[in-house]
N, C-alpha and C positions, 0 to 999 in steps of 0.2 A: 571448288578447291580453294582454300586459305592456308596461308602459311600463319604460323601459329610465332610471335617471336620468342626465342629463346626455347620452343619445342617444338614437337614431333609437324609435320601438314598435317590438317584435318580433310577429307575427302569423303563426299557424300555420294551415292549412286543409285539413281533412278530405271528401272526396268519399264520395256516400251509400257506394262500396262497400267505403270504409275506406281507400282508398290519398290520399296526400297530393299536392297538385300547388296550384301558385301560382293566388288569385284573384282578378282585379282586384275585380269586383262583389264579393265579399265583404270586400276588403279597404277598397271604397267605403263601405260600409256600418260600417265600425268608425269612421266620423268622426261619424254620426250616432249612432251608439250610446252613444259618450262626451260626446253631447250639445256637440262645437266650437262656438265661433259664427260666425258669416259671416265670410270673412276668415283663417280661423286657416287655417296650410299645417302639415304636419307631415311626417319624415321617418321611413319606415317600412322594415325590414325583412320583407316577406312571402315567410312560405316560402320564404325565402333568397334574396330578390330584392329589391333593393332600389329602392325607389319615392318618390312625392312624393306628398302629400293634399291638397287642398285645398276649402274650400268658399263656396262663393257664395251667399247666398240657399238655396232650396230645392235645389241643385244641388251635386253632389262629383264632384268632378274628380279622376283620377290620372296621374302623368304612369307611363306605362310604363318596361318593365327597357330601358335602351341600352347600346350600347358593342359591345365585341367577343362574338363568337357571339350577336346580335338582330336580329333584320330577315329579308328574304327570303330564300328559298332557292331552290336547282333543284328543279323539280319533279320528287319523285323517281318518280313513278309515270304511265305515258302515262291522256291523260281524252281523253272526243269533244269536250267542250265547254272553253272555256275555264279553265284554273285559274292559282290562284299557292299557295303555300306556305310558312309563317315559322315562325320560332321565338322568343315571348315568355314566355320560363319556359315553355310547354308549343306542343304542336306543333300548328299550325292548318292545314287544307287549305280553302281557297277557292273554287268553283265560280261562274261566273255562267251564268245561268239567264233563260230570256224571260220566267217567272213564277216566283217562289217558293211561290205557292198552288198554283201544281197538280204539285208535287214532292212526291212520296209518300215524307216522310223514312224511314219507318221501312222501309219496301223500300231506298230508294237511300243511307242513310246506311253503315248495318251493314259492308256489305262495303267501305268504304272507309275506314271507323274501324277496320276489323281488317285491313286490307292489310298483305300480308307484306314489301313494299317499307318499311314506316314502320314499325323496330322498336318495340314499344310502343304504336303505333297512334294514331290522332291525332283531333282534334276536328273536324268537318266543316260548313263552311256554305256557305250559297246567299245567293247574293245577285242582286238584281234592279235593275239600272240605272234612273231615274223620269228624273233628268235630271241635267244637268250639280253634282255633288255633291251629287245627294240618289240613297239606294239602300234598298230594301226588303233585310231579311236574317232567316232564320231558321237556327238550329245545333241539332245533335245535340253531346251532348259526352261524350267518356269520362269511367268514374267516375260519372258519372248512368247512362250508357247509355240515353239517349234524348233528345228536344226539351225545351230549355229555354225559358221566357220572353225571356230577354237574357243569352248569353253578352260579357263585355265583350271579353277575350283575342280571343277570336274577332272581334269588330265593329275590335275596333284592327286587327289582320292584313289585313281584308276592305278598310277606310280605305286600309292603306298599300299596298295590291296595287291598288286601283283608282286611288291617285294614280300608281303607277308605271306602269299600262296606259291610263287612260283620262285622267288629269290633275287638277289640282288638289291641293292642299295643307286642305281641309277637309270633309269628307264629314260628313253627316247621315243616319242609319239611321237605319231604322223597322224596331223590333224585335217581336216575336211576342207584344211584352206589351201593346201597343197605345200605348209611351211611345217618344218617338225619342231615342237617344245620338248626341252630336253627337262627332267627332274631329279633333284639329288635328294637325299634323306639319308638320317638315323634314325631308321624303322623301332620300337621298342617291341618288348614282347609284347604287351599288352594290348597291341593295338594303337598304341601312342605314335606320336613321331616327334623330334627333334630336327631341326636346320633344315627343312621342308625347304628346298627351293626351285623357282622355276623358272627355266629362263627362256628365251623366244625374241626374235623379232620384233619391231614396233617401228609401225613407217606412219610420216607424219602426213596425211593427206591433204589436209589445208585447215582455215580458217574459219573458223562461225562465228560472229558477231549477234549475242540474243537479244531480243528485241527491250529495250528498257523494262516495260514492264513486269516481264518475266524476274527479270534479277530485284526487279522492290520486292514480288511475292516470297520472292526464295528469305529474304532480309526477314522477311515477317512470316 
């Protein structure tokens, strides 16, 4: 992360298996990291997308990438079960499901995150209807290559696909970490959205100091 003077941080992010791809959560996390105080918004370059920060109390909010090529798509691949499909800097497949517990991600995610219809393969969740704007969800994501506690990319998509199927403009997931991300939007018809925002918790767990030479390679 660098702060850019007189513009936007730039912020880069790395997935455990080395390949690069935009992260809301982690880009959430760089507001707490610099220590913001309640109230501070800040404009952010991540991973070449550009975004909005902001934080409230114990709470950071991001507003997601909009504009042209953001929002939903055709579903490029046939499912039995309901899905939708977007593109927010990385590609997210959607499913809903009558329980999220009893989907055996590591069996059903795999061959969906490597499907040959989704060049480059895609991030995968389930999500579980509780009731009118509130949805249980858990995701597998590429680049981990397996379940995470709270993909956010993923919880935005899952938001804007269940306002454009089932309704409403605010959704509250309960994610796999046992904390809920809440999402606001103006859903378009189109498939677009407008003021995509997500907000959630971020606790600061301590300090890492990288070892010199790592930060010359990054330089270079």
């Amino acid at each position: 992360m660098q702060r850019l003077e007189g513009g936007p941080w730039e912020l880069e992010h790395w997935d455990p298996d080395g390949s690069k791809s935009f992260c809301s959560n982690g880009s959430r996390a760089s507001l707490a990291v610099d220590g913001a105080p309640p109230g501070a918004q800040v404009e952010v370059i991540s991973s070449g997308e550009r975004i909005l920060l902001r934080r409230t109390d114990d709470l950071v909010g991001i507003r997601m990438p909009e504009g042209e090529g953001f929002g939903l798509r055709a579903l490029p691949l046939p499912t039995e079960l309901p899905a939708g499909f977007g593109w927010i800097g990385n590609p997210q497949l959607v499913l809903r499901v009558p329980s999220v517990a009893s989907v055996d991600l590591k069996t059903f995610a795999p061959p969906l995150r490597h499907h040959a219809a989704i060049p480059g393969g895609t991030n995968v969740n389930v999500v579980e209807v509780l009731a009118p704007g509130e949805a249980r969800i858990r995701s597998w994501e590429r680049g981990v290559e397996g379940e995470t506690l709270c993909c956010g990319t993923g919880s935005a998509v899952a938001a804007a696909w269940l306002a454009s199927t089932v309704g409403g403009s605010a959704w509250r997931l309960h994610t796999a970490s046992g904390e809920p991300v809440v999402v606001k939007l103006d859903p378009g018809t189109d498939g677009s959205w407008r003021e995509l925002w997500l907000s959630g918790p971020v606790h600061r767990l301590g300090v890492v100091h990288p070892d010199p030479s790592l930060l010359l390679r990054l330089r270079h």
